[in-house]
N, C-alpha and C positions, 0 to 999 in steps of 0.2 A: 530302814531295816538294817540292823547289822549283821555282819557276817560273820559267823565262823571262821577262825584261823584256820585253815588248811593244813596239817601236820603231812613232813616228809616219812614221820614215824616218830615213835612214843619219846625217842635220844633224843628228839628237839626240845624235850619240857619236864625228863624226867627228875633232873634234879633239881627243879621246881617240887618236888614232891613226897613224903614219908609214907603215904599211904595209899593205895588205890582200891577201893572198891569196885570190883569188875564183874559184870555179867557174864553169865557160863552160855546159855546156849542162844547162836546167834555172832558170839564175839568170838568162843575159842571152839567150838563144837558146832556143829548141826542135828544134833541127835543119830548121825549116823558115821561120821569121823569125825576127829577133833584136827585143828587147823595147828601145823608144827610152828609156821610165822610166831601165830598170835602167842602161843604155849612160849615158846624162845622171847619171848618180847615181856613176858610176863617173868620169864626164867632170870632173864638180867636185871629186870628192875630186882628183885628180889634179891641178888648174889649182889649187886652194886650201889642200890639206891635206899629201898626200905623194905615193905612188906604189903603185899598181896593179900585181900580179903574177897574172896568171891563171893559174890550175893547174888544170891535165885532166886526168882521167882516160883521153885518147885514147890512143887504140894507135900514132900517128901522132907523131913529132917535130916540134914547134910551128912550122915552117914549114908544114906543111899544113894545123893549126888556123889559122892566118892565114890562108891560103888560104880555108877556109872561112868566117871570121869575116867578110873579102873582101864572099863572094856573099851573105852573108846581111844586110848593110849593116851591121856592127859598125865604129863610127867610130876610126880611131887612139887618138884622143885618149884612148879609155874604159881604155887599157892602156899598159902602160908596159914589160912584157917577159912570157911565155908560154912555163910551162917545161907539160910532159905528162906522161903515166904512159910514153909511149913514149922520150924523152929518157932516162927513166932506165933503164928496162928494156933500150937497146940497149948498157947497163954492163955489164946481168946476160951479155946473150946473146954480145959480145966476148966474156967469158971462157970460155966452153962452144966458140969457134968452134975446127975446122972443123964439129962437129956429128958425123955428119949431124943438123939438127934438121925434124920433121916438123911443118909451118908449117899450122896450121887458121885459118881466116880470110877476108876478103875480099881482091880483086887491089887494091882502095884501099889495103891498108893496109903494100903493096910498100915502101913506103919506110923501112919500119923498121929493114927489115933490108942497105938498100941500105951497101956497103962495109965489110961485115962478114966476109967470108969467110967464111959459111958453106954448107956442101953440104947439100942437100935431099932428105928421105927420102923413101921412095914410102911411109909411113906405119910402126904402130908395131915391124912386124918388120923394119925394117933404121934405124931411129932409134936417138941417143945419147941425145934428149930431148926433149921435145915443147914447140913454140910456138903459143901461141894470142893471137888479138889481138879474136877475136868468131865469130859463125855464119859459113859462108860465105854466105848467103843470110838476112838477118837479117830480111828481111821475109817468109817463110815457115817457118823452120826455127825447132824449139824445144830445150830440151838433152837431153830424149830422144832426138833423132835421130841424137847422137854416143855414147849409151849402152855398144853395140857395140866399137865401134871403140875410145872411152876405154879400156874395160874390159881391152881386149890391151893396151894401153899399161900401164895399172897392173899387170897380168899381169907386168910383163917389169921392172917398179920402173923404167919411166922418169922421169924428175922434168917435171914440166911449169912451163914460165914464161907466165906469163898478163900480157899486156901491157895489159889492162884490166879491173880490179880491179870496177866496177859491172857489178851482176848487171842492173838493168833501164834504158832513158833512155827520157824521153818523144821522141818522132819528131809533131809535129807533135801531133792529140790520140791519138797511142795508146802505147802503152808496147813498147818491143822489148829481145827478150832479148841481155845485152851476154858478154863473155868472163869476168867473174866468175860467171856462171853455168853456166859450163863447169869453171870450175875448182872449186864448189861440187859439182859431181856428181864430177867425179876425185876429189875428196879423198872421200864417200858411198864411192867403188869403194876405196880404201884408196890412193890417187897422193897422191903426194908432189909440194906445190904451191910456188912461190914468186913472188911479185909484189915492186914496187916503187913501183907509184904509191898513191892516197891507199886505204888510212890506213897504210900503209905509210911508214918513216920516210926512203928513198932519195928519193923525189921532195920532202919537205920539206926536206931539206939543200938540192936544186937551187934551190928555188926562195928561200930564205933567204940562201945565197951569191949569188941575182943583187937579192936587195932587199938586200946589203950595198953591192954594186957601187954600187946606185942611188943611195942614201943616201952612199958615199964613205965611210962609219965602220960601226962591226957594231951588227948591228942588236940592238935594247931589244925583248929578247921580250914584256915587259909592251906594248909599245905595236906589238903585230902582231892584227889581226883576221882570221879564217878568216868565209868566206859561203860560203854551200853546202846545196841541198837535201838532200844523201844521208847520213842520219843514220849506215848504218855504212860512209862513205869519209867526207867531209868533216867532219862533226862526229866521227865518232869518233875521223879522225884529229888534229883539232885539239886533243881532248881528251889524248891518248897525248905530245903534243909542248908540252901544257902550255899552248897556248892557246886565248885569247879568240874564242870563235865565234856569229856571229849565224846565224842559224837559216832558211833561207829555206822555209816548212812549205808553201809549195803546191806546187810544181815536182812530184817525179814523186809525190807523196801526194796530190793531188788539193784536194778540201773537209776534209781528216780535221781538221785543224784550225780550220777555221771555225767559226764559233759560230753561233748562230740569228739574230744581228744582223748576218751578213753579215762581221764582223770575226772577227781573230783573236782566239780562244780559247786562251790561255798556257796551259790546264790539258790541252788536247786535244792542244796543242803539245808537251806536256810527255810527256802519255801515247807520247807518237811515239817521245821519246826514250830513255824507262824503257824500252819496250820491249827497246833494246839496251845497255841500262845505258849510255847518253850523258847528260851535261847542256850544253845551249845557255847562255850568260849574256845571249842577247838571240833574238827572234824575232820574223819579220814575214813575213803572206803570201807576199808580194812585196819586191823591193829597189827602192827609188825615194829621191829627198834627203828 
């Protein structure tokens, strides 16, 4: 098994690097503060090395990750442009419109679908195909709750588009259930799933065509780094698209890789990744310079 390099922080490799595609919540945020370390570590690669491109997994087109980046005091400087799982996924959902598509989700996450043309089903017996973007209620609700209701859907072979690929996100310190975990129980009932954000290959095109833009020339895949707590969206997808990923092992894993000395543990980090047959080529609790 190999290990994961251990980073003292991001100055060990940054100028190995032009571009970083970096995960928002989890890496620089938790959904209830954003971390100054990670934000400062993001700030300098940017003012010294190259250019920051954050990629979400949100359900939301990355005006409303700004938005939120906004309130939770995420500084300009730490980004440079902000593609989403939702950006891409409103590709998928154009081509399905007028629908009818039967929309599971929060009233947040309205904007998805704003200027799309599509008509809205009163659920899975008068739908063409089902959109999901998370719970409606993601602070009570688990994916049991859509059990039912999935189940007529798969019944009827609708195709579901899942506009948020992470099954869990830390929310401050507890873990809530996301839209890939909805669409892990469709697929258990026999539905037919498709996504577009990470690890999914539609939102790494977005976000590579806008770090060509950045750069003004195409970009040198050897010199693109992926950061990212979610070993199956962000490192898996780094791995599927051939690259360089540093490994951010506490976010929603908690201590699993800590070691008894309070440090990271590259073998426990490691174990994280075997798990879903991913390898990291760098790892550190946390991202700071």
């Amino acid at each position: 098994m190999t290990l994961p390099h251990a980073l003292n922080g991001l100055s060990d490799i940054a100028a190995d690097y032009d571009i970083l595609l970096c995960d928002v919540w989890g890496v620089i945020h938790n959904g209830r503060e954003s971390w100054p370390a990670a934000c400062e570590a993001l700030a300098r690669f940017n003012r010294d090395h190259g250019h920051v491109v954050l990629i979400s997994n949100s359900p939301r087109p990355g005006p409303g990750v700004v938005d939120q980046m906004d309130g939770l005091a995420v500084p300009r400087d730490a980004w440079r442009a902000v593609v989403t799982s939702g950006d891409a996924t409103r590709r998928e959902l154009a081509l399905r419109a007028p629908g009818p598509a039967w929309i599971i989700g929060p009233d947040r996450d309205g904007p998805l679908y704003d200027g799309l043309g599509l008509d809205v089903a009163r659920g899975a017996e008068d739908a063409a195909f089902i959109s999901v973007t998370g719970m409606i209620d993601d602070e009570t609700e688990t994916p049991e709750d859509y059990r039912d209701r999935l189940a007529a859907g798969a019944a009827r072979d609708l195709e579901l588009i899942c506009a948020n690929p992470d099954r869990v996100v830390q929310r401050g310190d507890r873990l809530i259930w996301c839209g890939g975990a909805l669409a892990d129980l469709y697929e258990s009932l026999g539905g037919r799933v498709t996504m577009a954000g990470k690890p999914f290959g539609p939102i790494y095109d977005l976000a590579l065509r806008q770090a060509a833009d950045l750069l003004g020339e195409p970009v040198n895949r050897s010199r693109v780094l992926c950061i990212g707590d979610g070993v199956i969206t962000d490192v898996l997808g780094a791995n599927r698209q051939g690259l360089d990923c540093l490994f951010i092992a506490q976010g929603i894993h908690g201590d699993a890789a800590r070691g008894p000395d309070g440090r990271l543990d590259p073998a426990r980090a490691a174990d994280l990744l075997k798990a879903e047959t991913t390898y990291a080529r760098y790892a550190a609790l946390d991202l700071t310079w």
